[in-house]
C-alpha positions as CSV (number, residue, x, y, z in Angstrom):
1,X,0.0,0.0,0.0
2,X,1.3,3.1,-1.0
3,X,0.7,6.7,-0.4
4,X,1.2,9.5,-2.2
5,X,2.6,12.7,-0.7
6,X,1.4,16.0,-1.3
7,X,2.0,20.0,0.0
8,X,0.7,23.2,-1.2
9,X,3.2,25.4,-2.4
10,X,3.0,28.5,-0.7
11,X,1.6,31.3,-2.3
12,X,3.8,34.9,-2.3
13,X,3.3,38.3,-3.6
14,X,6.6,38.9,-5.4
15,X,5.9,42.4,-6.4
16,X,5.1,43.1,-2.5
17,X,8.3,41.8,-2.0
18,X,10.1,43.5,-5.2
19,X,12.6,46.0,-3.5
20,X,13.9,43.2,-1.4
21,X,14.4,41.0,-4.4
22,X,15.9,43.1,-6.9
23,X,18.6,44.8,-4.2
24,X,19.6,41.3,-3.6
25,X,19.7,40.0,-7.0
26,X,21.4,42.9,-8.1
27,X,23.7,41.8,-5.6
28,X,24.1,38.6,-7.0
29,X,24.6,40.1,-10.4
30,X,27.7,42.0,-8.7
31,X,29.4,38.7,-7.9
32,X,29.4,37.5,-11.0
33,X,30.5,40.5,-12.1
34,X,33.7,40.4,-9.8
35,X,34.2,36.8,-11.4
36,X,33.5,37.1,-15.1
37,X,33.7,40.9,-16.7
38,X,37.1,41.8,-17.4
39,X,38.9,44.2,-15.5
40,X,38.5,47.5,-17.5
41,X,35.2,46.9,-17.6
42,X,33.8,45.8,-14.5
43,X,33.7,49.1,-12.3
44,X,31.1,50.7,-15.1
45,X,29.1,47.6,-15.3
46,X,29.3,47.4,-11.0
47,X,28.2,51.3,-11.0
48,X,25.3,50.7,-13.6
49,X,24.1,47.0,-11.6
50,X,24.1,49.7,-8.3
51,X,22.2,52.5,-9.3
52,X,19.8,50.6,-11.8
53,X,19.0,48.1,-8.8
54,X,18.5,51.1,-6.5
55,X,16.4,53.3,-8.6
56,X,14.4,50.0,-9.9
57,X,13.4,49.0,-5.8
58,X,12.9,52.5,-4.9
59,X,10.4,52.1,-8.3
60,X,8.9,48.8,-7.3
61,X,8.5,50.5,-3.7
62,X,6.4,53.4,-5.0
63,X,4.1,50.6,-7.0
64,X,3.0,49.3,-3.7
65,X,2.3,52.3,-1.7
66,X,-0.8,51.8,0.5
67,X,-0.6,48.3,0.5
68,X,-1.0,46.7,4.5
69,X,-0.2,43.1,4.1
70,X,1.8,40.2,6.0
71,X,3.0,38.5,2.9
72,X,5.8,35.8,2.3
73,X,3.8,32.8,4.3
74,X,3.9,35.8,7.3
75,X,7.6,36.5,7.5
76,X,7.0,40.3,5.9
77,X,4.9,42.9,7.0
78,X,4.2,45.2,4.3
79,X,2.7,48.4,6.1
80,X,3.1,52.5,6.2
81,X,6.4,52.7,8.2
82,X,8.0,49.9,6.6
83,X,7.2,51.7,3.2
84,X,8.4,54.6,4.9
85,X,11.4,53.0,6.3
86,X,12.7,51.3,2.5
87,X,12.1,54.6,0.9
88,X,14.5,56.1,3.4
89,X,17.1,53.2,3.7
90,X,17.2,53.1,-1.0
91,X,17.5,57.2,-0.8
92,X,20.0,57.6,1.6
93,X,21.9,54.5,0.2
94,X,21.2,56.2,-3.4
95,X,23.1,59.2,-1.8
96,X,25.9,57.2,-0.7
97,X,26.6,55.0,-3.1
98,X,26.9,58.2,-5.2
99,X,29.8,59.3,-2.4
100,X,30.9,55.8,-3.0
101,X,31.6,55.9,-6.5
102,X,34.0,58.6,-6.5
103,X,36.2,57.6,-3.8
104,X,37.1,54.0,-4.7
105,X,40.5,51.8,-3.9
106,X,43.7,52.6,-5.4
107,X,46.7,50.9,-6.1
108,X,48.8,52.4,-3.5
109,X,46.9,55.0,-2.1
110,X,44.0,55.1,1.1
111,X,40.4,53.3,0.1
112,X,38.1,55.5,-2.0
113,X,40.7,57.8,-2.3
114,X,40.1,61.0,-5.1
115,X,41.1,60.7,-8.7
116,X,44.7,62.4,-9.5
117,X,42.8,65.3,-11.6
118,X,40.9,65.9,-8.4
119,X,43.7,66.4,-6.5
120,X,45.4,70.0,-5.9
121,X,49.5,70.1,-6.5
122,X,50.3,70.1,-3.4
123,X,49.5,65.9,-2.7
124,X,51.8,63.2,-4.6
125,X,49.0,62.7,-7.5
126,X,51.0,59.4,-8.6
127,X,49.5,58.1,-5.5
128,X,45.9,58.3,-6.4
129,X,46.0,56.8,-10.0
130,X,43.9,53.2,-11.2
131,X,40.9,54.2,-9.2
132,X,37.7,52.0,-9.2
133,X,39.8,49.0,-10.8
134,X,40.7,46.9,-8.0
135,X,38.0,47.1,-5.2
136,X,34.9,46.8,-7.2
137,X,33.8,43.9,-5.2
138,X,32.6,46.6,-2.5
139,X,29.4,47.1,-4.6
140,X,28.1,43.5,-4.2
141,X,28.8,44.2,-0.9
142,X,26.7,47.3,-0.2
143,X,24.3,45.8,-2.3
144,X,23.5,43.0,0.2
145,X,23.8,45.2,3.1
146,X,21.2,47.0,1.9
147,X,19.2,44.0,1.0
148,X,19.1,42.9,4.7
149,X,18.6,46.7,5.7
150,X,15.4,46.5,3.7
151,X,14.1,43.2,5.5
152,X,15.2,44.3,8.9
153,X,12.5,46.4,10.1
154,X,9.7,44.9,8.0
155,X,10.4,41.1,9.8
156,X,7.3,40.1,11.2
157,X,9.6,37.2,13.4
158,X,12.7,37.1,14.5
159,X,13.7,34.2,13.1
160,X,13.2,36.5,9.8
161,X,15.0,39.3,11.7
162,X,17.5,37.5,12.6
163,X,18.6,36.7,9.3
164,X,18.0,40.0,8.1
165,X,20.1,41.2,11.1
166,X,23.2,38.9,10.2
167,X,22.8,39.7,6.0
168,X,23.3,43.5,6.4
169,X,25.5,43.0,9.3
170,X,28.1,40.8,7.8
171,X,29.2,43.1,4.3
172,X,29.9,46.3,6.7
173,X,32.2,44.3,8.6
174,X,34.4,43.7,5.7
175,X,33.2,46.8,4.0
176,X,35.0,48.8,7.3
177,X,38.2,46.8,6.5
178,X,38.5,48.5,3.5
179,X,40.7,51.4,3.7
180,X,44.4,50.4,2.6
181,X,46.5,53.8,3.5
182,X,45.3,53.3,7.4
183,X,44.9,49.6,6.8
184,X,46.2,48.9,10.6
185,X,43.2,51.1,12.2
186,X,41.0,49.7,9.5
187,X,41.4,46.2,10.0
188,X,41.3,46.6,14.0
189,X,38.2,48.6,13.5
190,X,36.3,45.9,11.1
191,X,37.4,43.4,14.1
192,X,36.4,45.4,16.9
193,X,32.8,45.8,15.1
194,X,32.6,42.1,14.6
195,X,33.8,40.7,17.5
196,X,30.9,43.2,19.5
197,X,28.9,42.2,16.8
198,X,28.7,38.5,16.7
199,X,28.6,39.4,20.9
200,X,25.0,40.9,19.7
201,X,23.6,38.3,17.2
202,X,24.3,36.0,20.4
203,X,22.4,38.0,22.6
204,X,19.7,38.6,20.0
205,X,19.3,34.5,19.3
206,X,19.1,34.1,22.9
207,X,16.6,36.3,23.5
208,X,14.6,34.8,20.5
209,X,14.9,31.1,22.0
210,X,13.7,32.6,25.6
211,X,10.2,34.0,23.5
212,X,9.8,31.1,21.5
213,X,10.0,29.3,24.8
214,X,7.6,31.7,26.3
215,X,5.0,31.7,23.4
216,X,5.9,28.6,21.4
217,X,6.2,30.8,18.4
218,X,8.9,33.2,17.3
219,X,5.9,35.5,15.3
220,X,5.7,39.2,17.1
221,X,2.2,39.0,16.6
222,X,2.0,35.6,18.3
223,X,4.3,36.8,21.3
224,X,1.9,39.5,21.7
225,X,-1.3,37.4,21.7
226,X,0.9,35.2,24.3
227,X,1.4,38.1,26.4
228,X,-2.6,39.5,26.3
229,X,-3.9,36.0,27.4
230,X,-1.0,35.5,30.0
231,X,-1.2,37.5,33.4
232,X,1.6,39.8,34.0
233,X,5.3,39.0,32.7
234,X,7.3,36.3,34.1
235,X,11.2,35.9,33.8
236,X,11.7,34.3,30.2
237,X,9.5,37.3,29.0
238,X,11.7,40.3,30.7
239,X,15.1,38.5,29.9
240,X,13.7,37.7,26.7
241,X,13.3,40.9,26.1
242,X,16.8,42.2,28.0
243,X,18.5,40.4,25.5
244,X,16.3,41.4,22.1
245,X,17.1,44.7,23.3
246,X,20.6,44.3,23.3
247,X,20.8,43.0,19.7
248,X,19.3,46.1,18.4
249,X,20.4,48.7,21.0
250,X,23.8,47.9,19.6
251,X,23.0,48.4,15.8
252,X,21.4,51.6,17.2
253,X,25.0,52.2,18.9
254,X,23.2,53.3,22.3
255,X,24.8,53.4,25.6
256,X,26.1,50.9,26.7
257,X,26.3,49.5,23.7
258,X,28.4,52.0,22.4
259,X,32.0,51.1,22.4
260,X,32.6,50.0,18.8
261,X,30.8,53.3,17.1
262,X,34.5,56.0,17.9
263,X,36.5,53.1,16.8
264,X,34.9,52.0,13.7
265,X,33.9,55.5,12.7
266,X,37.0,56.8,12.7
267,X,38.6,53.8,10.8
268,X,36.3,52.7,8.6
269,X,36.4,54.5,4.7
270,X,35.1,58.1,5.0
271,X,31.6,56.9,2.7
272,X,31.4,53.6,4.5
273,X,31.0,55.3,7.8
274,X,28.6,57.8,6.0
275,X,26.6,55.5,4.5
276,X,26.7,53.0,8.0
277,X,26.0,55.9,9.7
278,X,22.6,56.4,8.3
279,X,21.4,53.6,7.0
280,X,22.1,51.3,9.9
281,X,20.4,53.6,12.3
282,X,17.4,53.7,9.9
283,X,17.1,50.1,9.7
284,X,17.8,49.4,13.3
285,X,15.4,51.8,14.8
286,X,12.8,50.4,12.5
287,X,13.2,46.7,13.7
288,X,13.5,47.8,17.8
289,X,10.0,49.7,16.8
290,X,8.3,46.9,15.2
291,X,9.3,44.4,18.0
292,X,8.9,47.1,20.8
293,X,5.9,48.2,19.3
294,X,4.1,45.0,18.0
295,X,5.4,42.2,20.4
296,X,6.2,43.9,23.4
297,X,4.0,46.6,23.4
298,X,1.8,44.7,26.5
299,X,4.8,44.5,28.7
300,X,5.7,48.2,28.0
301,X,6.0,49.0,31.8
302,X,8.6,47.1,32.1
303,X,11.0,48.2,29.6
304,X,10.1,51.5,29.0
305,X,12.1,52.8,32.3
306,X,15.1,50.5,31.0
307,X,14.7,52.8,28.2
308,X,14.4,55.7,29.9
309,X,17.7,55.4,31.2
310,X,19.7,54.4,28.1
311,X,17.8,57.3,26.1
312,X,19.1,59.2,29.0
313,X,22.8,58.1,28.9
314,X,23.1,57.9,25.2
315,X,22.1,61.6,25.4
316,X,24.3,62.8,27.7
317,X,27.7,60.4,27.3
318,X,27.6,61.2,23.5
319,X,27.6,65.0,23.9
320,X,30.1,65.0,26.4
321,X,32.5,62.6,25.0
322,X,32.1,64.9,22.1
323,X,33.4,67.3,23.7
324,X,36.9,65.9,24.1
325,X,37.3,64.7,20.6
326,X,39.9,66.1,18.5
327,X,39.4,63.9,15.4
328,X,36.3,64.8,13.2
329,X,35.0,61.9,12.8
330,X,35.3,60.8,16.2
331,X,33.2,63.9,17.1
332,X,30.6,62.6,14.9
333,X,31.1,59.4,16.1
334,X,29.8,60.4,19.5
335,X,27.6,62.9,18.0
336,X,25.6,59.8,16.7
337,X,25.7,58.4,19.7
338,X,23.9,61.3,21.1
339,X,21.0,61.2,18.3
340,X,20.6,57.9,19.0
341,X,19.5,59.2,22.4
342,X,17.0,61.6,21.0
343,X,15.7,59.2,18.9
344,X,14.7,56.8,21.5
345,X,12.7,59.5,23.0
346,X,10.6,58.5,20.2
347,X,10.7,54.8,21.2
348,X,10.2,55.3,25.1
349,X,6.8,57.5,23.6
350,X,5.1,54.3,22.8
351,X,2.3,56.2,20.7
352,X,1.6,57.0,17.1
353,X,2.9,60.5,17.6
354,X,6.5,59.0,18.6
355,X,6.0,56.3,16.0
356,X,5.5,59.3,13.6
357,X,8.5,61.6,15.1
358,X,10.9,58.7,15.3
359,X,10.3,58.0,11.5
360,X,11.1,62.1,10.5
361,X,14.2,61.7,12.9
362,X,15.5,59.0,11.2
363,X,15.1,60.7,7.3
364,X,16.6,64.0,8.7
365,X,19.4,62.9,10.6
366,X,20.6,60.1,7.7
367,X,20.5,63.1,4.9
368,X,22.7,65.2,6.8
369,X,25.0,62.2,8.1
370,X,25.9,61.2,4.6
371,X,26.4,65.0,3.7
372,X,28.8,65.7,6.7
373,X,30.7,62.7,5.9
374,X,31.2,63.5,1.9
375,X,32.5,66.8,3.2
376,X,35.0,64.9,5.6
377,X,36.0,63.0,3.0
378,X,37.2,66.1,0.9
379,X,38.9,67.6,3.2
380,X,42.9,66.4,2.8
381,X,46.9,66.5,3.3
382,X,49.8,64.6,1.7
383,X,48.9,61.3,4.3
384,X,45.3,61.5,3.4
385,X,42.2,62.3,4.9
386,X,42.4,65.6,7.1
387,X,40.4,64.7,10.6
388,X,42.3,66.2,13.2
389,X,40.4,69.5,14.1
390,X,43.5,71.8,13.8
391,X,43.5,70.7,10.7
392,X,40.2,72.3,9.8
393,X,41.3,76.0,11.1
394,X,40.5,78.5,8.0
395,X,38.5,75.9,6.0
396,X,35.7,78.6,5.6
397,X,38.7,80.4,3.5
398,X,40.0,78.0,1.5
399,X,36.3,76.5,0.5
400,X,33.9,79.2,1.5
401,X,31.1,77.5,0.0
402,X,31.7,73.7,1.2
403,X,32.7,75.2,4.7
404,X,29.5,76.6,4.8
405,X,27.4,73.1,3.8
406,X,29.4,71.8,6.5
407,X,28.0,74.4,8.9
408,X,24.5,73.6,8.1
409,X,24.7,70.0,8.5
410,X,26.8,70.6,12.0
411,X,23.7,73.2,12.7
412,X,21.6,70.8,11.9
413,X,23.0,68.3,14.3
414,X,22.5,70.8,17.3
415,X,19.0,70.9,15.9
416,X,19.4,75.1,15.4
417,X,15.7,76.6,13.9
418,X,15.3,76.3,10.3
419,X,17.0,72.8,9.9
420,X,15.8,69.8,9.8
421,X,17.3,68.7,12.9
422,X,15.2,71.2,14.3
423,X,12.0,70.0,12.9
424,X,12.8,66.3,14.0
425,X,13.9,67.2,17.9
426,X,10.7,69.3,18.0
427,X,8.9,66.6,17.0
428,X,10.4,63.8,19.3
429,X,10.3,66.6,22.4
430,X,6.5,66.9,21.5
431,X,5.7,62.9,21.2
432,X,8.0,62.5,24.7
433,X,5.5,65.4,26.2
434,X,2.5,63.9,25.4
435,X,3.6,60.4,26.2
436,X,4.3,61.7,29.8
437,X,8.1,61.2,29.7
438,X,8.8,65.5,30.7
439,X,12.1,64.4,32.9
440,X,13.7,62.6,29.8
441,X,12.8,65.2,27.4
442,X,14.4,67.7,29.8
443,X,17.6,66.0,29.5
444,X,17.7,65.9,25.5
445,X,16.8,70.0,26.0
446,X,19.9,70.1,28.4
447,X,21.9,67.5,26.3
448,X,21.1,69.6,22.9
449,X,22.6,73.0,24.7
450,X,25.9,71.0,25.2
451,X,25.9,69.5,22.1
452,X,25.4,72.9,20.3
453,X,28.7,74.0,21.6
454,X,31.2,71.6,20.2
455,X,29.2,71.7,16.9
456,X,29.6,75.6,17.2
457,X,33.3,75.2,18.1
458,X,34.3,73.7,14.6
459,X,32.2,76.6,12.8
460,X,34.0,79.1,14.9
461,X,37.3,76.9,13.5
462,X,36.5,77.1,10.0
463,X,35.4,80.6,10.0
464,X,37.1,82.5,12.4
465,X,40.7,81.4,13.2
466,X,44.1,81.4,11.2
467,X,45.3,78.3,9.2
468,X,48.5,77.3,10.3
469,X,50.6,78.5,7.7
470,X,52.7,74.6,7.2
471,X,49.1,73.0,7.4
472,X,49.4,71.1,4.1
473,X,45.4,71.0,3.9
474,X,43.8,71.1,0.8
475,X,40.3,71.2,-0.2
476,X,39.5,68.2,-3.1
477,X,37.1,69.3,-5.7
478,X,34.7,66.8,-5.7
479,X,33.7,65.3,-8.9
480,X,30.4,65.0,-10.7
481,X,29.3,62.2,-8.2
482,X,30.3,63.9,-4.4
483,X,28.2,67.3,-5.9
484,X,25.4,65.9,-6.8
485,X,25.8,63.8,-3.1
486,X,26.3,67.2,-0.9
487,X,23.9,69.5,-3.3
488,X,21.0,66.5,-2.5
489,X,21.8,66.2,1.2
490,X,22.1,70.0,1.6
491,X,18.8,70.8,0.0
492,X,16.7,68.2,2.2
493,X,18.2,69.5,5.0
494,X,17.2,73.1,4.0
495,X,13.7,71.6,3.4
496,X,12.9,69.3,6.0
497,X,14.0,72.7,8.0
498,X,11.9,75.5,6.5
499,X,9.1,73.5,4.9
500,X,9.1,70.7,6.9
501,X,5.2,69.5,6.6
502,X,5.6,67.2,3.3
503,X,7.7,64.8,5.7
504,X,5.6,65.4,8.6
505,X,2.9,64.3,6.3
506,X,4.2,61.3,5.0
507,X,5.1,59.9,8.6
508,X,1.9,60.6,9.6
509,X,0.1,59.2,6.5
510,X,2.5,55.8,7.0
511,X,0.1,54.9,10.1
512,X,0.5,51.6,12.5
513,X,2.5,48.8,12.4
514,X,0.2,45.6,11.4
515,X,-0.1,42.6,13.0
């Protein structure tokens, strides 16, 4: 007797899917890429597999607006903020990639160094020659980083997150290694991130095997039903949810979880910090919302003053670390570290209204994060990058006008009227308000009046004080690409600043997160 064996094959809506899809397969394109097209061809085909893919899922993304779906046999949640969230992660890594393309490996010289004919007389320009034809493979790499970036928040389990988590983790780990004229703080700072990081995943997996022990599932929406019909939390919940946390507090690069952030910033390659620097806080903030949101939202109480105590620290260590820095981009390193803190003002809200204001923070801060950073990146001596702060004295001189952009984004920051930093911290100070949470919104006020100062303090260096006259600093003139990057960058932040309701708007219109 025989039997025969059947299944139904599950049934999935590709084109809800589509961004996801065709950043990864471009992705897989870009490895065969790498392996088959010759040489002098393969950094043209690399930047025309990017940008297509990018602009084709931003595309696909805008075809499914308005659509609230779990799709993918319940692994994706297709709603308003993860819409919202994928538009922000492919436009920010749009901008990026752009910074990206000009300041690819060389031969000899630092990773995504400047083309010679970009480079002033005064630096060795046989140093910076045969750009973009070894390190091409660095697009395949970004390309699956933002793959997982784009499945990260819109998980609807953690199974799913997980992967998600280790797919866009993995590329910036090797992506941070990357920069060949400061290869020994390079490497140290791509091992630094993944030792802490694979430290996270742990604690993330953990956590996910305490909730599935908890509610026999690993679905958010499943946990949550688990928690409604359960009385009060017991212990697998609230470590559960400990250790949850501390896989996505330390994407977020929140306090304590902060240690790798100085390090990695400061060695990564100028546009791989920019573009980890936004886009990683996008997609992080998006996952801790859905599962704080979604799963946990009926045990709230207990970790919203956890919260309230990390939004507070992150606040306060980042600006006042800051204030010791001497290197720009460890500056901005804590700097981040302090936004993070803001942000989670939105988190500890636990309403629409912080839902809302986290989503505008996240747009506005990631725009002028990738902005700052191409300006870093311009900024140079015979060695290389230019970071130390002395370094920047009379920069307003030499390069009034990218001095300036610099200024707005640092403004911007320290969340001065008529920025978009502004418009975002308002917006976070008035969902923290209305959620009751006065106390924590009194320390961003107090945390934003420190910060302002050391953001002031390199504006009054640019502007106001004498270049040392044996500086060596030159000013690169970006090409095409780095332009277009800054000019996009600087105009949202003008924007989102002056006219800020059309973002307002579309965070509001974005809604809940389904179940």
């Amino acid at each position: 007797m025989s039997a025969t064996a059947s299944f139904d094959i599950p049934a999935i809506d590709y084109s809800a899917i589509g961004p996801i899809l065709i950043v990864t397969g471009a992705a897989l394109v870009g490895v065969l890429v790498e392996a088959f097209v010759p040489q002098l061809y393969r950094r043209s085909v690399q930047l025309v597999v990017t940008f297509g893919a990018l602009l084709a899922a931003f595309a696909a993304l805008i075809s499914i607006r308005g659509m609230r779906e779990i799709v993918a046999v319940g692994a994706v949640a297709i709603d308003g903020p993860t819409i919202f969230l994928q538009g922000s992660i492919l436009v920010l890594a749009f901008i990026a990639a752009l910074v990206i393309a000009e300041r690819e490996v060389d031969p000899v010289g630092d990773a995504f160094a400047p083309r010679a004919s970009a480079l002033p007389g005064s630096v060795d320009e046989q140093a910076f020659t045969g750009l973009g034809w070894l390190q091409t493979e660095v697009w395949p790499l970004f390309l699956f980083s933002v793959g997982g970036m784009l499945l990260f928040p819109a998980s609807t389990d953690l199974l799913t997150m997980f992967v998600a988590l280790e797919v866009l983790s993995l590329p910036l780990y090797i992506m941070v290694g990357l920069a060949r004229r400061r290869r020994l703080l390079s490497q140290e700072a791509a091992l630094k991130y993944f030792v802490l990081g694979a430290f996270s995943s742990a604690f993330f997996l953990y956590g996910t095997a305490l909730m599935y022990g908890f509610a026999g599932t690993v679905s958010l929406s499943g946990i949550a039903d688990k928690l409604t019909a359960t009385a009060g939390a017991n212990s697998l919940v609230i470590t559960g949810t400990a250790l949850l946390a501390v896989g996505l507090l330390f994407k977020i690069g929140a306090v304590p979880f902060h240690q790798w952030t100085p390090d990695v910033y400061q060695g990564a390659p100028t546009p791989v910090t920019g573009f980890m620097a936004a886009c990683t806080k996008v997609a992080a903030f998006g996952a801790l919302l859905r599962v704080m949101y979604v799963a946990l939202g009926g045990v709230r109480w207990d970790w919203r003053p956890i919260m309230y105590v990390i939004a507070a620290l992150s606040m306060l260590v980042g600006v006042v670390f800051a204030l010791t820095q001497t290197d720009i981009k460890r500056m901005l390193a804590y700097s981040s570290i302090a936004q993070a803190g803001f942000m989670l003002i939105g988190v500890v809200a636990t309403s629409r209204q912080g839902l809302d204001a986290t989503l505008v923070y996240l747009f506005a801060y990631g725009t002028a994060t990738i902005g700052a950073f191409a300006v870093v990146s311009l900024v140079r001596d015979s060695t290389g990058e230019a970071t130390h702060l002395s370094q920047w004295a009379g920069l307003g001189r030499k390069s009034p006008v990218l001095a300036s952009v610099f200024a707005l984004f640092l403004l911007g920051f320290a969340g001065i009227p008529l920025t978009s930093g502004f418009t975002a911290k308002f917006a976070v100070f008035s969902a923290g308000v209305a959620a009751g949470a006065t106390p924590l919104v009194i320390v961003g006020v107090l945390a934003s009046a420190i910060g302002a100062f050391f953001y002031v303090r390199v504006i009054v260096l640019m502007f106001f004080t004498e270049p040392a006259a044996d500086s060596g600093v030159s000013v690169v003139i970006p090409s095409a690409f780095t332009t277009l990057a800054i000019t996009i960058t600087a105009a949202l932040s003008l924007v989102i600043g002056v006219l800020p309701q059309f973002i307002l708007d579309l965070a509001n219109n974005a809604g809940i997160f389904i179940r």
